[in-house]
VOGU-3710 file (C-alpha; in Angstrom, 3 decimals, decimal comma):
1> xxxxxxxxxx> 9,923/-25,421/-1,763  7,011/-26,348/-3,699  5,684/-24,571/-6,718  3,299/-23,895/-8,388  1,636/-20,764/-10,933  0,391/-19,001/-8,020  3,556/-19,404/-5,827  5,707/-18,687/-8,688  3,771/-15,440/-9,571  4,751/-14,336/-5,912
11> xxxxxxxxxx> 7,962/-15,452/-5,732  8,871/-13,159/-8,712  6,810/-9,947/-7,642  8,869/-6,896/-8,249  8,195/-3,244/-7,936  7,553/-1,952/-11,798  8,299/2,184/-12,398  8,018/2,222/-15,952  5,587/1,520/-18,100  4,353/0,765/-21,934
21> xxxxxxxxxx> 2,164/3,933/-23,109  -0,758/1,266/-23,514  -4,037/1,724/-22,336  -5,206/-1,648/-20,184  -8,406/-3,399/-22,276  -12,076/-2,687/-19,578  -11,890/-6,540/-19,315  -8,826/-6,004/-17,432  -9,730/-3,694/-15,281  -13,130/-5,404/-14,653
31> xxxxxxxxxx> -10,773/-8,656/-13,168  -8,316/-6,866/-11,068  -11,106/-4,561/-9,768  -13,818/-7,654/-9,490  -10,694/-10,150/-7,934  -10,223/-7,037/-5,062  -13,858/-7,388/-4,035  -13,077/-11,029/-3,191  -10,306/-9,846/-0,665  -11,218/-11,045/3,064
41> xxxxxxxxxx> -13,312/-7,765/4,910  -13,338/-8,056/8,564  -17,421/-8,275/9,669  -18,301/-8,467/6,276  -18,478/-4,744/6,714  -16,486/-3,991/2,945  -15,205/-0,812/4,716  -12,857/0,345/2,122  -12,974/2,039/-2,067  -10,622/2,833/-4,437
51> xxxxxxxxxx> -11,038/5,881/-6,328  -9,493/4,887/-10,163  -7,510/7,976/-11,256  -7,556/8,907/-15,115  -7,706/12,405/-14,755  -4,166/13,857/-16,000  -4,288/16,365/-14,105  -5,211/14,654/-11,028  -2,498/11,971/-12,129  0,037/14,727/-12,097
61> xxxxxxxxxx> -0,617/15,947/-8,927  -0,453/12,682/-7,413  2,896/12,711/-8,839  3,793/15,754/-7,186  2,958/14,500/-3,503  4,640/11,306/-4,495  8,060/13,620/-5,623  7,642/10,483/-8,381  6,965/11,514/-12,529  6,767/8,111/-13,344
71> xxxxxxxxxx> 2,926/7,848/-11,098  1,742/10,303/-13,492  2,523/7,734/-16,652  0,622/4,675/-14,954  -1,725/3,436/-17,956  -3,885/2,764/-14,409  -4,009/4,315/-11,102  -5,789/3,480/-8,011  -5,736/5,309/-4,753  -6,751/2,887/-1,730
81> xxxxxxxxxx> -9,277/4,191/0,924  -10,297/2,898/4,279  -14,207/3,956/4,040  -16,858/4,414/6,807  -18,312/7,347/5,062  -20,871/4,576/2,811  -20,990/2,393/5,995  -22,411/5,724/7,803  -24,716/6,427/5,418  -25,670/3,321/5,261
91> xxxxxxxxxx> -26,165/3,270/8,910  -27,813/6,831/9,141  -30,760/5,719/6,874  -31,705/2,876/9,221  -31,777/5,943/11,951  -28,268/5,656/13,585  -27,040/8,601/14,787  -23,769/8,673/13,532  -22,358/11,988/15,283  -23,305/9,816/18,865
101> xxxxxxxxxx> -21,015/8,872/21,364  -22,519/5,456/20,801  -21,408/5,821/16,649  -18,403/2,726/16,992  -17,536/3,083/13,196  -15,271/5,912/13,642  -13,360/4,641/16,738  -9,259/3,421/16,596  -10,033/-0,454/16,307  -12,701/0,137/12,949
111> xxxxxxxxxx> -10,297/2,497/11,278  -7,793/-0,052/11,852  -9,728/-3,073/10,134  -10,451/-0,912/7,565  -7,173/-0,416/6,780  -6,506/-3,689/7,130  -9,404/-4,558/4,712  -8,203/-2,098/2,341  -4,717/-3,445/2,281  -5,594/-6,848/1,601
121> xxxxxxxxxx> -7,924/-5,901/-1,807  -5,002/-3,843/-3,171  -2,846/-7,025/-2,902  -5,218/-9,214/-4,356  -5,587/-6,845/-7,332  -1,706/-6,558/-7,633  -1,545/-10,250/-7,384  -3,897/-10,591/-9,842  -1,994/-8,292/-12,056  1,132/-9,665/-11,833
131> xxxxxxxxxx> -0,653/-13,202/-12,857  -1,371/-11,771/-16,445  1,504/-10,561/-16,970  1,091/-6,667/-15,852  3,617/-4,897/-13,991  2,598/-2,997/-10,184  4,188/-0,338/-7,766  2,750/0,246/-4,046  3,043/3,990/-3,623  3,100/5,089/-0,196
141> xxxxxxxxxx> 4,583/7,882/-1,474  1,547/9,389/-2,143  0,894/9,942/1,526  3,463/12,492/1,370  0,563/15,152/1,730  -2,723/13,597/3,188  -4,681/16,512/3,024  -3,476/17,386/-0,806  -4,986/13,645/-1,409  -8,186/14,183/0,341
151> xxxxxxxxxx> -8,530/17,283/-0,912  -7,733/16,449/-4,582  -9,808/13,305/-4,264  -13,056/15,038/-2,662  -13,028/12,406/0,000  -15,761/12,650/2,173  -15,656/12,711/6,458  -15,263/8,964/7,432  -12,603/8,365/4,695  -8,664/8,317/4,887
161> xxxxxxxxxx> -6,448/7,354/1,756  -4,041/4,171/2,359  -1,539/3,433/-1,144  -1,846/4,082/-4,327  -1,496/1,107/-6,633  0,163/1,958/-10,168  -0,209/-0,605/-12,793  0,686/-0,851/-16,594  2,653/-3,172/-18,666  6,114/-3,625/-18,017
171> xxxxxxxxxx> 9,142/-1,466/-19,719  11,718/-2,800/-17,096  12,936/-5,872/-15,809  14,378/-4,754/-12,232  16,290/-7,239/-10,413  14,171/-9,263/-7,786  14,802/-7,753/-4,307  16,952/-10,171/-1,793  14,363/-10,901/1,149  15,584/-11,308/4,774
181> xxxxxxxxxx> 16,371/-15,082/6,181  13,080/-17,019/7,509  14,807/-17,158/10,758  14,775/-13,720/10,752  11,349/-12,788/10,460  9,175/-16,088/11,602  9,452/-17,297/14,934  7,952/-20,383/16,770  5,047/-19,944/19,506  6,779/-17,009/20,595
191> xxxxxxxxxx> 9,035/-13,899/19,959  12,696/-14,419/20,442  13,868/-13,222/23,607  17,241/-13,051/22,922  17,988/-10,111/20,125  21,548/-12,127/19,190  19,782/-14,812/17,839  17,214/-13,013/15,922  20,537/-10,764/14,454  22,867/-13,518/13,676
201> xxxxxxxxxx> 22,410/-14,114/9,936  21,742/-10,314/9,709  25,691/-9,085/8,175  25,164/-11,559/5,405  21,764/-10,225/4,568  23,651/-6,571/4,460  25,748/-7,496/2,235  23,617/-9,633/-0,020  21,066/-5,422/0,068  24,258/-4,277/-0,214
211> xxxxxxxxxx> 25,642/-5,592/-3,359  21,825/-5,774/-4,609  21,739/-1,862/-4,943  25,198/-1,896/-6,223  24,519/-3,649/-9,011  21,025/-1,763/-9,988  22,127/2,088/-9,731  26,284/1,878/-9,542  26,189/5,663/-9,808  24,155/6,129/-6,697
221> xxxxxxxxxx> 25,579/4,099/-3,641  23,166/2,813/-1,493  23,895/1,838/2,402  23,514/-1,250/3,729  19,857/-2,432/4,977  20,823/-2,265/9,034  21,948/1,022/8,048  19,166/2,124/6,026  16,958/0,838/9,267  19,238/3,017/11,423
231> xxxxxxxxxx> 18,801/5,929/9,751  15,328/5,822/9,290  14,599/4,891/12,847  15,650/8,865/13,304  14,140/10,335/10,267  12,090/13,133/10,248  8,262/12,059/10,225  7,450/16,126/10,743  3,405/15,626/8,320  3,663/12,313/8,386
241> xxxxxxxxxx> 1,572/11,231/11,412  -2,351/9,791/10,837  -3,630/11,260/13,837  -4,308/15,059/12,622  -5,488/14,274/9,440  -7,955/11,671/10,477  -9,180/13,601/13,371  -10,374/15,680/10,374  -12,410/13,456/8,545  -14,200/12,157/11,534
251> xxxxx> -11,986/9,636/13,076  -11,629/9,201/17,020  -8,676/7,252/17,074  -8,274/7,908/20,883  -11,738/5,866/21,335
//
C-alpha cells in the first residue's frame, strides 16, 4: 500500500464514545462545517442541512432515542438531514407549484440523492475531524424514533433526518476494527456468480471479529460476524422502516 497523511488518517478511523468535557474552539467548527459544504451534491442541488445540537436538553433526548448516554456528552452534535424543504421554497418563489403532480423534488430517486448527498458531507466533516486530531461516532442510533427526531428538531415537510455525527476529543483509544478481505467485498467487471468463492476467506474473517470483541469487552461475549449477519437478517425492524415517516413530511417514495 501506499501512504500518505490522508490515507493514514483513514486507515486509522475508529468509532470514539467518550469524550474530553472540552468545548471545540468556533474555528473548529467553522472547518469541519465549511470542509462538509465541499462534499460532492448530485445536480448541484445542495439538498441536505445539519441541524448543530447544543441544547442539553435536546442532547439528552437524542440520547434517549439513541438508548446511548454517552450522545448526550458530545462537546458537538450534528444531526444529518436530506432537505427539499429550502429547495421547495426556493422553487415556490420562482412560481413552482410544489404540491403538483409535476413537483419531481419529492419523488423516490431525489430523496435518494439527497441522502446520498447528505451522507457524503457528514464523512467529509468526520474525515476532517479525525485529521486534527478529534475523535467521531456515526449514530444511526438516533433513528431509533424518526418522528421523536423530527419532532424534537422542528423539521419542516420535505425533510427526513439521516445520522447523527458526535464529535469531541478523544478519552479512549478503542482497538481498530478488523475489516473484511478485498476479495470479499470488490469484485472485477462483475458480481461473483458463484457464492463459494465470494465466502471462502469468510471463517478466518470470523474469527479474526471474533477474537476482536473478545479482547475489547471479555465480560460480554460477542458472536462471530456471519453470525451477527444471521441474526440480524431476522431481526425485528417493527418502526424502523422510511416509508411511513417520510410519507409524512411530503415524500412520494412510490413516484
Amino acid at each position: 500500500m501506499m501512504h500518505n497523511e490522508t490515507v493514514d488518517t483513514l486507515l486509522n478511523r475508529r468509532s470514539i464514545r467518550k469524550f474530553k468535557p472540552e468545548p471545540l474552539d468556533d474555528s473548529i467548527i467553522a472547518t469541519l462545517e465549511t470542509v462538509a459544504q465541499h462534499a460532492a451534491s448530485s445536480q448541484f442541488l445542495n439538498d441536505w442541512s445539519a441541524i448543530r445540537v447544543s441544547d442539553p436538553t435536546v442532547k439528552r433526548k437524542l440520547a434517549e432515542f439513541g438508548h446511548q448516554p454517552y450522545i448526550a456528552d458530545a462537546p458537538l452534535l450534528y444531526v444529518f438531514v436530506l432537505d427539499e424543504h429550502r429547495n421547495a421554497a426556493i422553487a415556490a418563489a420562482k412560481g413552482v407549484d410544489t404540491h403538483a403532480d409535476a413537483f419531481t423534488l419529492t419523488g423516490s430517486y431525489r430523496f435518494t440523492q439527497a441522502q446520498n448527498d447528505a451522507a457524503f458531507a457528514l464523512h467529509a466533516m468526520e474525515t476532517a475531524a479525525y485529521s486534527l486530531g478529534l475523535g467521531c461516532v456515526i449514530l444511526g442510533s438516533i433513528l431509533n424514533d424518526v418522528d421523536g427526531l423530527i419532532e424534537v428538531l422542528h423539521l419542516p415537510e420535505y425533510t427526513y433526518p439521516l445520522l447523527g455525527l458526535a464529535i469531541g476529543k478523544p478519552d479512549q483509544e478503542p482497538a481498530l476494527k478488523p475489516r473484511m478481505p478485498r476479495s470479499m467485498q470488490f469484485f472485477e467487471n462483475a458480481y461473483p456468480a458463484d457464492d463459494a468463492t465470494v465466502l471462502e476467506p469468510l471463517a478466518e474473517f470470523d474469527d479474526e471479529v471474533h477474537q476482536y470483541y473478545d479482547l475489547r469487552n471479555t465480560d460480554r461475549p460477542v458472536d462471530a460476524f456471519s453470525d451477527q449477519i444471521a441474526k440480524n437478517a431476522v431481526a425485528d425492524m417493527t418502526g424502523r422502516t422510511v416509508g411511513e415517516p417520510a410519507s409524512r413530511q411530503g415524500f412520494r417514495l412510490d413516484r
